[in-house]
TIZA-401808 format. One record per residue (C-alpha): y, x, z. Coordinates in steps of 0.2 Angstrom, whole numbers, plus 5000, padded with zeros to 4 digits. Example, Ala and Ser with C-alpha at 12.3 -4.5 7.8 and 13.67 -1.06 7.14 Angstrom:
<atoms>
497850625039
499550685036
</atoms>
This chain:
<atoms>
475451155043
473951235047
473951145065
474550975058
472950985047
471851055061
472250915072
472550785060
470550825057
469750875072
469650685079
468650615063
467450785064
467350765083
466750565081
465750595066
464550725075
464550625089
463750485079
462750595068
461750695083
461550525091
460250475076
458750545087
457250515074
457750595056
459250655053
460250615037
460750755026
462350835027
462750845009
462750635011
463350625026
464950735018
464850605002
465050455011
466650545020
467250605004
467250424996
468150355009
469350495009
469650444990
469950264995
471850335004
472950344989
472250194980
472350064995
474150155001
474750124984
474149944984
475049915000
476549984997
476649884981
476249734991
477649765005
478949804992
478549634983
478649534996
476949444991
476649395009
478049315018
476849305035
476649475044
474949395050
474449355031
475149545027
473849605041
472549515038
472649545018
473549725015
472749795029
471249705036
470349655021
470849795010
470249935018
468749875027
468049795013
468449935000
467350065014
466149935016
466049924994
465950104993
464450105008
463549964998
463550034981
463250224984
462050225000
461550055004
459950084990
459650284994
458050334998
458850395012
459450255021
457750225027
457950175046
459050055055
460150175064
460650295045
461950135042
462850165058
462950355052
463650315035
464750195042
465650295052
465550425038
466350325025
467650245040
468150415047
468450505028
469550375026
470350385044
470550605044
471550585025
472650455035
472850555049
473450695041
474550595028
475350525046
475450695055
476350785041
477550625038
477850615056
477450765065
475950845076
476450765094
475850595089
474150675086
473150625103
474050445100
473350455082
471350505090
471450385104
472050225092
471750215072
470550365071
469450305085
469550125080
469150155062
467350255068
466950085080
467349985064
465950105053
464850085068
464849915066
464749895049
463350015049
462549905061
462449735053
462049835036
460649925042
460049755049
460049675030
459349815024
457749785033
457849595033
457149485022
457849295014
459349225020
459449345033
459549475025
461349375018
461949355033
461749525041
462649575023
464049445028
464349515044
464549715037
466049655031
466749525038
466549585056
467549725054
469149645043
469249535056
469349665070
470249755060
471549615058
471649585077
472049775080
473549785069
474049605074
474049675092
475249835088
476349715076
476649565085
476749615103
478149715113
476749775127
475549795116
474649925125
474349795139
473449705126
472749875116
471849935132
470649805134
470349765116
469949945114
468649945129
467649795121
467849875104
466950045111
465849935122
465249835109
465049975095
464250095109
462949935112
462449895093
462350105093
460950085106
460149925098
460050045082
459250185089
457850045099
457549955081
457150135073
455950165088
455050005089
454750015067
454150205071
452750135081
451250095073
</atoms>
């Protein structure tokens, strides 16, 4: 039990801290930063109980529409809701790069509670699978989300709408493409590769981006 927990958290902590000290110019506090995971831990039972009741239902009769809803939409846009309306406003969230950090927060609470639902349902060897593929995508997802929300947050007009727009959208729809490639496709890991490689590209690149916007508005 004890390693099925260990190792069903240490991929979300790993990520998380890696993220965190990469926030060079002020450093969010812990006790948020361990908010933000706690509130997207709580998001598990709700959104597995909402998909289960889905399934069983048979509401969706596409599996693309089941992916794109049940899973996609749900649980990105329920982090992305809990990000908005508990950190979007904080005093705290005062520099572009502190969404990114929240983000993956938020993402990776939710991700560890999942892990370690999986690992006890299934067993610890599909642990490193588990880091490599949902935990590791979820983080990219926060970072991305953090990204475009730190960006409205210090926009103004309509911009600041359609940074808002992509928070959220952006991440259901990759989101939507990474389960769409694991359901639909018998060598999906030919497939999983190189999508995880631009996902970790492009995460790492608005990462950076961050941390160069929270330089340039330090300047004077």
């Amino acid at each position: 039990m004890i390693a099925i927990i260990s190792a069903g958290i240490a991929p979300g902590l790993a990520l998380l801290s890696y993220f965190y000290l990469k926030d060079q110019y002020e450093s969010e506090p812990i006790y948020l930063v361990l908010k933000s995971f706690i509130f997207g831990a709580l998001l598990v039972f709700p959104i597995m109980f909402v998909q289960y009741v889905l399934e069983v239902e048979g509401v969706f009769t596409s599996d693309t529409l089941y992916t794109f809803v049940a899973v996609g939409f749900l649980e990105e846009f329920f982090k992305w809701f809990v990000l908005f309306f508990t950190i979007y406003q904080h005093v705290h969230f005062n520099e572009h790069y502190d969404g990114i950090v929240y983000g993956v927060s938020v993402s990776l609470g939710f991700a560890t509670l999942e892990n370690i639902l999986y690992l006890l349902a299934n067993g610890v060897e599909y642990a490193l699978g588990r880091a490599i593929l949902p935990v590791s995508s979820h983080a990219l997802f926060g970072v991305i989300m953090g990204y475009y929300l730190g960006k409205g947050k210090f926009s103004e007009g309509n911009n600041r709408k359609k940074w808002i727009l992509f928070s959220w959208s952006l991440p259901i729809f990759l989101h939507t493409v990474y389960d769409t490639i694991l359901l639909s496709y018998m060598n999906w890991k030919y497939i999983m590769v190189p999508f995880m490689l631009f996902l970790w590209w492009f995460a790492l690149h608005k990462a950076k981006k961050a941390r160069v916007n929270n330089l340039d508005s330090s300047l004077p």
